[in-house]
MDAnalysis code that builds the backbone (N, CA, C; Angstrom):
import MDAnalysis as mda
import numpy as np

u = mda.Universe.empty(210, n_residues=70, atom_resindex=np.repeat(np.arange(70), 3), trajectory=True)
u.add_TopologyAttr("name", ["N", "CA", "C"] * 70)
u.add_TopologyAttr("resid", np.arange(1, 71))
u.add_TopologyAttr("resname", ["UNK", "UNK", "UNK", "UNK", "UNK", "UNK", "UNK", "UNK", "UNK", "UNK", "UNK", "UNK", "UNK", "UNK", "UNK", "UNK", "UNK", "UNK", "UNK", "UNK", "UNK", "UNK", "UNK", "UNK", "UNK", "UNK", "UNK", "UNK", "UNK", "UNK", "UNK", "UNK", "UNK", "UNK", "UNK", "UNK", "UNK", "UNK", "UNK", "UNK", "UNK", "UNK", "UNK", "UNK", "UNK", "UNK", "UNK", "UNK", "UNK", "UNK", "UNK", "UNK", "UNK", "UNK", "UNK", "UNK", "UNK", "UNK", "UNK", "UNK", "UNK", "UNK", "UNK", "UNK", "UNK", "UNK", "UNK", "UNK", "UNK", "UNK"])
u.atoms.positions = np.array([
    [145.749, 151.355, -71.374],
    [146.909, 151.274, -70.490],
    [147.212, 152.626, -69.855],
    [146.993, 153.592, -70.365],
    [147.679, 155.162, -70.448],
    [146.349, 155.273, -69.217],
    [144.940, 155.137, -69.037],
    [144.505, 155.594, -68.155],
    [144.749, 154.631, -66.894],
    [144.647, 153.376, -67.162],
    [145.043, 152.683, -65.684],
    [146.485, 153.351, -65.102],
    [147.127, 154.105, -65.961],
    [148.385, 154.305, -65.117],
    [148.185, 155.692, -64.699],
    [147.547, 156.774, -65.307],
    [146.957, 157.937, -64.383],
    [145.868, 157.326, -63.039],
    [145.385, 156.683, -63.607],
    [144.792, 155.997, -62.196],
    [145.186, 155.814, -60.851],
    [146.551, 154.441, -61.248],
    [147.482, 154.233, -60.502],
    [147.685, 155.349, -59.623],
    [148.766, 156.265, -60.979],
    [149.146, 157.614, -59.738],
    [148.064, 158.430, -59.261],
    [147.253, 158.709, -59.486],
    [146.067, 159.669, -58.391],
    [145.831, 158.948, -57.247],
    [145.711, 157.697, -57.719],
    [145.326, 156.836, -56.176],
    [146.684, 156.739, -55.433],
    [147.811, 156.824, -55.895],
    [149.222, 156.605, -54.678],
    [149.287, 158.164, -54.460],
    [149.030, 159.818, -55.035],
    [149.066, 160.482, -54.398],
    [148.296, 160.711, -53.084],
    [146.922, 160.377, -53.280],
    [146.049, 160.167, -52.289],
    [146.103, 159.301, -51.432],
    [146.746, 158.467, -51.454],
    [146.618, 157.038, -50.012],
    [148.250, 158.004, -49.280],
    [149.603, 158.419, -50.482],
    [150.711, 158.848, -49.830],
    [150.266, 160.139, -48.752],
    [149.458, 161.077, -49.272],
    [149.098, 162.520, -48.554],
    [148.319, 161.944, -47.243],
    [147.321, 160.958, -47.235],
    [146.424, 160.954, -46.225],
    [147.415, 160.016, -45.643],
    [148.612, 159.195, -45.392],
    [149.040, 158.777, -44.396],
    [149.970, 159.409, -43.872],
    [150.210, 160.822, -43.772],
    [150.511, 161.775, -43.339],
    [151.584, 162.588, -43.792],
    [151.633, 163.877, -42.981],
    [152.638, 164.627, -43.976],
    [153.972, 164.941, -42.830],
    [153.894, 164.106, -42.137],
    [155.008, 164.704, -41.119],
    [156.520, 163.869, -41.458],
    [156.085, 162.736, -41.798],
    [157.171, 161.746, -41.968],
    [158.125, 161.955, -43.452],
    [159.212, 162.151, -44.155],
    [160.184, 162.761, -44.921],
    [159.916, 161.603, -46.167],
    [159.929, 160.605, -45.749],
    [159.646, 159.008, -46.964],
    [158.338, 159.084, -47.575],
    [157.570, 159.771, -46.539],
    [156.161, 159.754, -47.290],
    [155.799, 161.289, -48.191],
    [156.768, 162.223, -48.180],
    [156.494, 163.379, -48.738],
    [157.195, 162.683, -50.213],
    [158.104, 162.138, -49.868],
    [159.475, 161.960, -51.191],
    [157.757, 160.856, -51.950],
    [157.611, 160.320, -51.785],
    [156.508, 158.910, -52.458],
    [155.069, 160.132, -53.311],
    [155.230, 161.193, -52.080],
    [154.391, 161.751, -52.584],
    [154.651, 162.634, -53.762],
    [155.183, 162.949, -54.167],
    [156.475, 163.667, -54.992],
    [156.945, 163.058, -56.018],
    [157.316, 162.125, -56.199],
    [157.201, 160.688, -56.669],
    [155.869, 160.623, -57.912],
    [155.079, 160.635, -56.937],
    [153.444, 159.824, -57.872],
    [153.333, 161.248, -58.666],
    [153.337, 162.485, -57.511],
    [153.483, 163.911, -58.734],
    [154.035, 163.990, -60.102],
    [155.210, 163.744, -59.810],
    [155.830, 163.226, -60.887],
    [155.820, 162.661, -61.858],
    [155.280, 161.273, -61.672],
    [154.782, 160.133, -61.874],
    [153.272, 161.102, -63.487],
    [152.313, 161.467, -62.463],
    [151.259, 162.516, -62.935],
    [151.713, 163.493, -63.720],
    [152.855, 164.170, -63.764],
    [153.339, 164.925, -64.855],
    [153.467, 164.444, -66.084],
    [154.365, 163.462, -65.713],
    [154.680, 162.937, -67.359],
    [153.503, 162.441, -67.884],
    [152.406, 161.940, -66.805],
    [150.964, 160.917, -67.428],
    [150.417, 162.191, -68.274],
    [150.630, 163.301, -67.762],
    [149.693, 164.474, -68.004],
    [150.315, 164.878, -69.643],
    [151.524, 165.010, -69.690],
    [152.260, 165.627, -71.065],
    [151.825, 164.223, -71.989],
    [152.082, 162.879, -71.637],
    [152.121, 161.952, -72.762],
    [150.498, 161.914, -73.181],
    [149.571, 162.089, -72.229],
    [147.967, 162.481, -73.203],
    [147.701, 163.672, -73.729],
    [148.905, 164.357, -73.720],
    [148.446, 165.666, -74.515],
    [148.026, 167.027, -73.841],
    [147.260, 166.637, -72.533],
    [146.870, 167.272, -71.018],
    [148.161, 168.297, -70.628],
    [148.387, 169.469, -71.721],
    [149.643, 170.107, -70.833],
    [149.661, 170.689, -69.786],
    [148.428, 170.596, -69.784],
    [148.280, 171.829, -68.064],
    [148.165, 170.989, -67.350],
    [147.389, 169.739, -67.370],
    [147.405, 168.991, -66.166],
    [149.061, 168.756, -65.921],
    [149.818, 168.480, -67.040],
    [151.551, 168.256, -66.628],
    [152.191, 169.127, -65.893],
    [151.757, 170.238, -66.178],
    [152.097, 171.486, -65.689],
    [151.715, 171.591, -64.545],
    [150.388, 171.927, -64.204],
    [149.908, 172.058, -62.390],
    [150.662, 170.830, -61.943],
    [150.923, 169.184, -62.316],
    [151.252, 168.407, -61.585],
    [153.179, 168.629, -61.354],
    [153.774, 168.950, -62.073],
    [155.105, 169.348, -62.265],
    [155.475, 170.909, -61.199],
    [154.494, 171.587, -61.136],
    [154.376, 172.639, -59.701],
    [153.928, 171.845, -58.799],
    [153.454, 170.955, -58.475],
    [153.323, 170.240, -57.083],
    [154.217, 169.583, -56.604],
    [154.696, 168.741, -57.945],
    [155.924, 167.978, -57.514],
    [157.265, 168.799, -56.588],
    [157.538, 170.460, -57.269],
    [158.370, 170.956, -56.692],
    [157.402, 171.517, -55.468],
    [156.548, 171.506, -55.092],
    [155.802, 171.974, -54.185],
    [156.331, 171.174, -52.679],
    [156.216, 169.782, -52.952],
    [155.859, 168.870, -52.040],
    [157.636, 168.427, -52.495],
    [158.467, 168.245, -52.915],
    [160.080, 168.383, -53.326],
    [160.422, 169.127, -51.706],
    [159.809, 170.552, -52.164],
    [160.695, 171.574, -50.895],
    [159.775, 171.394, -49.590],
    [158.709, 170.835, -48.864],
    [158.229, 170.865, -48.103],
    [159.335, 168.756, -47.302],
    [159.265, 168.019, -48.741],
    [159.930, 167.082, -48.033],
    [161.947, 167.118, -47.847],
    [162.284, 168.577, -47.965],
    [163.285, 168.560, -48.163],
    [163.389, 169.434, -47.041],
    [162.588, 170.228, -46.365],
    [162.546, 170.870, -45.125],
    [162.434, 169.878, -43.706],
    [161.542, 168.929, -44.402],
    [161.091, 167.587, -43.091],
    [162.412, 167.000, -42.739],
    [163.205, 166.331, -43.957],
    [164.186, 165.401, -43.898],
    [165.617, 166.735, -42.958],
    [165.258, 167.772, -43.303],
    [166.459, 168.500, -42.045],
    [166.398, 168.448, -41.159],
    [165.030, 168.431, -40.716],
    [164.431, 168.422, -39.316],
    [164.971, 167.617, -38.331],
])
């Protein structure tokens, strides 16, 4: 179960990023699945993967929080 759901989220970060980054709903989704990938990353034990994914999340946080002012 634990890998179909890292699955899940790698594949919704990747379909969210490639349908573009201009639009504010699709950064937040993307941000989202980051997220999503953090916790997948801490509950297998993977702390660094939680970690790099928990810096993206705020990565792509402040890039969709710059869009939505726009």
């Amino acid at each position: 179960m634990g890998t179909f759901f890292g699955l899940l989220v790698v594949t919704a970060i990747l379909i969210f990023y490639a349908l573009g980054q201009r639009r504010p709903w699709i950064m937040f989704a993307v941000a989202g699945a980051c997220a999503a990938a953090s916790v997948y990353g801490f509950l297998q034990g993977a702390w660094p993967v939680g970690v790099i994914e928990a810096v993206w999340t705020i990565i792509v946080v402040r890039k969709w929080w710059s869009l939505a002012k726009a």
